[in-house]
N, C-alpha and C positions, 0 to 999 in steps of 0.2 A: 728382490726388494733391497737388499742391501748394499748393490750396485748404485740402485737409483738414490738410497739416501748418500751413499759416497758422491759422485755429482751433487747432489743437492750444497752437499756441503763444499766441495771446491768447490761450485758457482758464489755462494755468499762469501766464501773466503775469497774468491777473484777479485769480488766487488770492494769488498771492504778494503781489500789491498791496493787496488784501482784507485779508491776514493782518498785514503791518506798519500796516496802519491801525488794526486792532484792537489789537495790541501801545501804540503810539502812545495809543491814546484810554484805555488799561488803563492806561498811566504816568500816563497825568492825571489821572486819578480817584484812583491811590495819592497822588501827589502831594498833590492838594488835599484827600486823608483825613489825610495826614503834617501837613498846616498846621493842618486843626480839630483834632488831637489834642495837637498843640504847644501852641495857645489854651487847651484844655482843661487840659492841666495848668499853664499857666500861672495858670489861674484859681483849680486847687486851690491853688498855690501860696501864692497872696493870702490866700485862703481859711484856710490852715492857719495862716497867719501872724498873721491877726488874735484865732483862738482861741487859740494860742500868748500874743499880749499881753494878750487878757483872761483868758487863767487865772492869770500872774504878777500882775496889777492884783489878780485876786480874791483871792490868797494872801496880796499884801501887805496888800489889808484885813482878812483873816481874822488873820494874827497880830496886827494893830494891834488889834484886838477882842479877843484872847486876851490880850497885854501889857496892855490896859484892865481885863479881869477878873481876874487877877494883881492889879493895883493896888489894888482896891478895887471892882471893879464900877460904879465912876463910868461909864463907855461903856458897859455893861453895859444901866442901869436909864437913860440920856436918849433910844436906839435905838430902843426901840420907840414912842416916842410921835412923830407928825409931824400 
C-alpha cells in the first residue's frame, strides 16, 4: 500500500509540474509576441510619419503651383519641360 500511495503521489506531482511548465513556456511566447507587436507598431509608426511629411511637402508644392497659375502661368508652362 504504501508503494502505491508513493506513485500516487509522484504522478500528481508530475502533473502539477508538467502544468506550471506549460503555463511558464505559455508566458514566453505571450511575452515575446507582446515585443514583435510593439516593433510592429513601432514601425507603423515611422511609417505613418513619413507619409504624413510627404503629403504636407506635396501640398505645399501643390499650392505654390496653384499661386504660380494665379500669377500668370509662369510655373505653369517652364514644369513640364525637363
Amino acid at each position: 500500500m504504501p508503494a502505491d500511495i508513493q506513485q500516487m503521489q509522484f504522478i500528481i506531482l508530475s502533473i502539477i509540474v508538467g502544468t506550471l511548465m506549460a503555463i511558464v513556456y505559455s508566458l514566453r511566447v505571450l511575452v515575446m509576441m507582446d515585443r514583435k507587436i510593439a516593433r510592429m507598431e513601432l514601425n507603423l509608426l515611422k511609417i505613418a510619419q513619413v507619409v504624413a511629411e510627404e503629403e504636407v511637402r506635396v501640398e505645399k508644392e501643390q499650392e505654390h503651383i496653384e499661386q504660380e497659375i494665379r500669377k500668370g502661368g509662369r510655373a505653369a508652362k517652364g514644369r513640364g519641360k525637363k
